[in-house]
C-alpha positions as CSV (number, residue, x, y, z in Angstrom):
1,X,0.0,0.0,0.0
2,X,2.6,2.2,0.8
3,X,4.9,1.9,-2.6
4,X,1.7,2.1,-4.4
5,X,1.2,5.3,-2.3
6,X,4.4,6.8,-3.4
7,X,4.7,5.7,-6.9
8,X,1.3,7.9,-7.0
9,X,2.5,11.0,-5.3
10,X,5.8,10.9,-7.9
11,X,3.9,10.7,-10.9
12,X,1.6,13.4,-10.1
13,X,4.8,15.4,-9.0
14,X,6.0,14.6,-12.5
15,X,3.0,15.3,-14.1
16,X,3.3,18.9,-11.9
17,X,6.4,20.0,-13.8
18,X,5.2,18.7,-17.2
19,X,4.6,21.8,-19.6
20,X,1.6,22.4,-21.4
21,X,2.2,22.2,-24.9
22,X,-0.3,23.8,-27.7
23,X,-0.5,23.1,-30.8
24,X,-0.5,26.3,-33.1
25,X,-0.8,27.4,-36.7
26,X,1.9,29.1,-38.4
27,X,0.0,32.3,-38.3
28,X,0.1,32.0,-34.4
29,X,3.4,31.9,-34.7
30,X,3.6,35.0,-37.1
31,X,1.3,36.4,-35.0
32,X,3.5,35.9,-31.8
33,X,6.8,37.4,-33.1
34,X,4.7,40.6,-35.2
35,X,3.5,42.2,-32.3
36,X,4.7,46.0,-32.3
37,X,6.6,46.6,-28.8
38,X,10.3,46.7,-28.2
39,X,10.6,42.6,-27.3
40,X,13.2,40.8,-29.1
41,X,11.5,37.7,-30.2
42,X,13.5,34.4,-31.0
43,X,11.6,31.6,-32.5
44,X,13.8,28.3,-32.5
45,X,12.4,25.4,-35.0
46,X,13.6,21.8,-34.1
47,X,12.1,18.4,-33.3
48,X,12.9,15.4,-30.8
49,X,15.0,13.3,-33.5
50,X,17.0,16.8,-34.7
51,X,20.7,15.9,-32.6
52,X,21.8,19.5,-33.5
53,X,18.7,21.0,-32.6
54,X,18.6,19.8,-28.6
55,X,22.6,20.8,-28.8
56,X,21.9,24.3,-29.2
57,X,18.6,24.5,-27.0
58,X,20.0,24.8,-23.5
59,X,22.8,27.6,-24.4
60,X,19.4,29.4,-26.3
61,X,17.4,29.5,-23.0
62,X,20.4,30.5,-20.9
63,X,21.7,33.0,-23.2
64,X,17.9,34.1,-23.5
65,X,17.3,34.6,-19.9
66,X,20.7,36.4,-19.3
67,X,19.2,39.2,-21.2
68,X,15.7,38.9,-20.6
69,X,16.1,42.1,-18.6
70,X,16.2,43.5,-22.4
71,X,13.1,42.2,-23.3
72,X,14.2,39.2,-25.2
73,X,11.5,36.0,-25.7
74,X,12.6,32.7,-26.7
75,X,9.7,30.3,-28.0
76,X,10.9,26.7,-28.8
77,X,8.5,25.6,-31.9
78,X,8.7,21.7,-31.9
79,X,8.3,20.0,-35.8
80,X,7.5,16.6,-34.3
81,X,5.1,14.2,-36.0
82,X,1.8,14.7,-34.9
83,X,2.3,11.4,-32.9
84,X,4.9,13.1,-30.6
85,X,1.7,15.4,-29.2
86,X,1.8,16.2,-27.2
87,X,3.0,13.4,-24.6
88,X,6.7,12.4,-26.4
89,X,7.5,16.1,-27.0
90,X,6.3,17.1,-23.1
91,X,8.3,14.5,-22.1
92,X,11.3,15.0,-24.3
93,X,11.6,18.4,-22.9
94,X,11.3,17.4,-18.6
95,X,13.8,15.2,-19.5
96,X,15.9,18.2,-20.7
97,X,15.1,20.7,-18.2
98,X,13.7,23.1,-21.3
99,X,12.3,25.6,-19.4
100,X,11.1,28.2,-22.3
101,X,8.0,27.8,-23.7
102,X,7.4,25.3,-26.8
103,X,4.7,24.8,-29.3
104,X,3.8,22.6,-31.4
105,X,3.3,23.2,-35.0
106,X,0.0,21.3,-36.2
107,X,1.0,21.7,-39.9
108,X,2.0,19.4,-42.4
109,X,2.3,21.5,-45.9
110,X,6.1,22.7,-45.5
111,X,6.0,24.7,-49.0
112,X,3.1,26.5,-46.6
113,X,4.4,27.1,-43.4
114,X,8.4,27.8,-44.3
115,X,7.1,30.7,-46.5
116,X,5.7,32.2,-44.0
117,X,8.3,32.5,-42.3
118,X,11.1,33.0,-44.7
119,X,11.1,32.6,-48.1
120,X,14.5,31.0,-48.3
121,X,13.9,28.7,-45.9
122,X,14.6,24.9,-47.0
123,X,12.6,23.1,-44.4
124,X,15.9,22.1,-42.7
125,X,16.4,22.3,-38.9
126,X,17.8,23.9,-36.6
127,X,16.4,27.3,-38.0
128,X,15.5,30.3,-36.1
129,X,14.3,33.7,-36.5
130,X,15.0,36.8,-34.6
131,X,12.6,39.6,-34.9
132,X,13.1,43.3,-33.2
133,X,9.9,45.4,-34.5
134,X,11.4,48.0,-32.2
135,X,14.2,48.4,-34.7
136,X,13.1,47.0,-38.3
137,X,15.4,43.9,-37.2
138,X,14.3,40.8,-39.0
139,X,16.9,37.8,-39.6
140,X,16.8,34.2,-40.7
141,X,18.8,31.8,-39.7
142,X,18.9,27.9,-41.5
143,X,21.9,26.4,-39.1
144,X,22.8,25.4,-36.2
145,X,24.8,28.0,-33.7
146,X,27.5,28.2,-31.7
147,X,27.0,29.5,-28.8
148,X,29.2,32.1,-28.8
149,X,27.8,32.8,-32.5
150,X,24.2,33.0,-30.8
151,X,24.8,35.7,-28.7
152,X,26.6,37.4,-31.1
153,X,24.1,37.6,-33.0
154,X,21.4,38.5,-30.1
155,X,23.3,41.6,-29.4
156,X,22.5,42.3,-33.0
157,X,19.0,41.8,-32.9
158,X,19.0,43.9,-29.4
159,X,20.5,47.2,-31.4
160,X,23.7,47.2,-29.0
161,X,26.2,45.4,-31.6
162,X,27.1,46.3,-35.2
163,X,25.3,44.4,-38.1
């Protein structure tokens, strides 16, 4: 009775932490990162099975929060299959200790929802965009960073480095 007891009270500690995880449109993700304030928005696209994409995620979310004093939003929009939603993905990311939040992207049509975001944009992942409406700052990036490379160009997008 008592191991059955505790074996209870961990998963619903478990199921605590687990992050809620909606499943948007790629307008709602326009939509997020068009808003006209002085926020720096970066949106990071990756999956589960992406290797370089959950390398470069934890130096993101700490290099986000060390300037979140500045405004700056990180949003972590998963590609999974729609299989991975949203139980794999939630998961995925305890496991991880992701702590910004993540989306889901419940479209299927990449010609679609790449164009939206950039025009150049293969399909491939790791790709993120920063966006500074503050500033007129918009930029692209298909590839995975360094993390010294991310930050560089953070500053950018902040309008306190040279472009």
């Amino acid at each position: 009775m008592k191991t059955g007891l505790l074996i209870f009270f961990v998963l619903c500690c478990l199921s605590a932490k687990s992050q809620k995880i909606p499943a948007w449109k790629i307008t709602d993700v326009a939509d997020y990162f068009s808003k006209k304030n002085d926020t720096v928005y970066v949106i990071n696209f990756w999956a589960t099975f992406c290797l370089p994409c959950i390398a470069e995620i934890p130096f993101m979310q700490e290099i986000t929060k060390k300037y979140a004093d500045k405004k700056v939003k990180l949003l972590l929009v998963s590609l999974d299959m729609a299989s991975a939603y949203p139980k794999e993905i939630s998961l995925f990311a305890q496991q991880r200790s992701f702590t910004s939040d993540i989306v889901w992207l419940n479209e299927t049509d990449a010609d679609y929802f790449c164009d939206r975001i950039d025009k150049k944009w293969s399909g491939a992942i790791p790709a993120t965009i920063m966006v500074n409406a503050a500033t007129g700052y918009r930029k692209f990036y298909e590839q995975e960073f360094k993390e010294e490379e991310f930050e560089l160009e953070l500053v950018k997008a902040l309008g306190t480095g040279s472009e």
